[in-house]
Residue, then its C-alpha position, 0 to 999 in steps of 0.5 A: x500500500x502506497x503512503x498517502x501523499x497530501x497536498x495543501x490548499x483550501x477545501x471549499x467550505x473553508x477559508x484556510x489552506x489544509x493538508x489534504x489527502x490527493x487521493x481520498x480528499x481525507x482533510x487533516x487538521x492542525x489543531x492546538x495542544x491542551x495543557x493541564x495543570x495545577x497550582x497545588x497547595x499544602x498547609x498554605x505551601x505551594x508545590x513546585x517542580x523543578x524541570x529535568x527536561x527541556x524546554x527550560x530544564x532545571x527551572x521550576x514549574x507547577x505540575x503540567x503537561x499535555x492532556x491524553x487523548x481520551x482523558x478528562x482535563x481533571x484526570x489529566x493535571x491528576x496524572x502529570x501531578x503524579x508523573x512529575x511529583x509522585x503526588x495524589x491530588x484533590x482537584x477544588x476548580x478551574x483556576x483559569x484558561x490561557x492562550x499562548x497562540x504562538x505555539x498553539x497551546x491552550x491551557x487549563x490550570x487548576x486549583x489542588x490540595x494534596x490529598x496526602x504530604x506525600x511527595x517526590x520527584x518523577x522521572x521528569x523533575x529534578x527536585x519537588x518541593x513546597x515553597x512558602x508563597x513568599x519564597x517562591x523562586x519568581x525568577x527561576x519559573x520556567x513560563x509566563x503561564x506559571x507566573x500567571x497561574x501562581x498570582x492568580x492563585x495568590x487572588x483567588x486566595x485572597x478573595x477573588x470571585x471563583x470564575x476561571x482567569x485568563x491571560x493578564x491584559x496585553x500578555x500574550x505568552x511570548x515574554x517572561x515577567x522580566x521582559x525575556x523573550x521565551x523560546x518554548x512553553x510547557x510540554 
């Protein structure tokens, strides 16, 4: 059987050019990769990654990754807590929904609990750990996305209304908090 060959152009009923199967008509879509994760906090610490994997290796991050297909969003930050920090979550709610368009991603961050204090690094952390709010390493987070999730965090602590945030006014992923251009985000 001969492998497929596609073709790019723009199928009638649409307006932008896709692969398309130059003997089937089979039209294959791009779409963009969803993210889970979660801000998760234990006795008022925060749980925190250190990355063993590039992008950004060695600088930390909440437990995230790409959501499985197959897979419910909650299931999903549930399984990467547990490959990245060995931990057993609680989900509480959606914290928010970001855009980071220039790589495609969309992602789902929620708020968690530890459901024990059990805790250790995964294959893809170098180290886990609990971090006071006022402690947390701003400048060794590895994503705009994680700055943004942990102040949203820090409001919805505070008070703010239980509905999901999402990106902060004029951000669109593509800079760190210190004005840094960043080459990659989670994966």
């Amino acid at each position: 059987m001969a492998e497929p060959s596609f073709t790019l152009r723009t199928p009638d009923d649409d307006s932008l050019p896709r692969k398309i199967c130059d003997s089937c008509g089979f039209v294959a879509y791009d779409n963009p990769k969803i993210v889970v994760g979660s801000v998760v906090r234990h006795e008022g610490r925060i749980l925190l990654c250190r990355r063993a994997i590039e992008p950004r290796r060695g600088f930390w991050t909440i437990p995230a990754g790409y959501l499985e297909l197959n897979e419910t969003p909650e299931d999903g930050a549930r399984r990467e807590a547990k490959e990245e920090a060995e931990a057993e979550l609680e989900i509480e709610r959606l914290l928010a929904v970001y855009s980071v368009p220039r790589i495609s991603q969309v992602q789902l961050i929620y708020r968690a609990r530890l459901r024990s204090p059990h805790f250790a690094a995964g294959p893809e952390s170098l180290d886990v750990r609990l971090f006071d709010p006022a402690e947390i390493p701003l400048e060794e987070l590895a994503f705009p996305s994680v700055h943004w999730a942990l102040g949203h965090d820090f409001e919805a602590e505070t008070g703010a209304a239980p509905v999901p945030f999402s990106n902060p006014p004029g951000e669109s992923g593509n800079r760190m908090p210190n004005g840094r251009p960043v080459a990659h985000e989670e994966s």
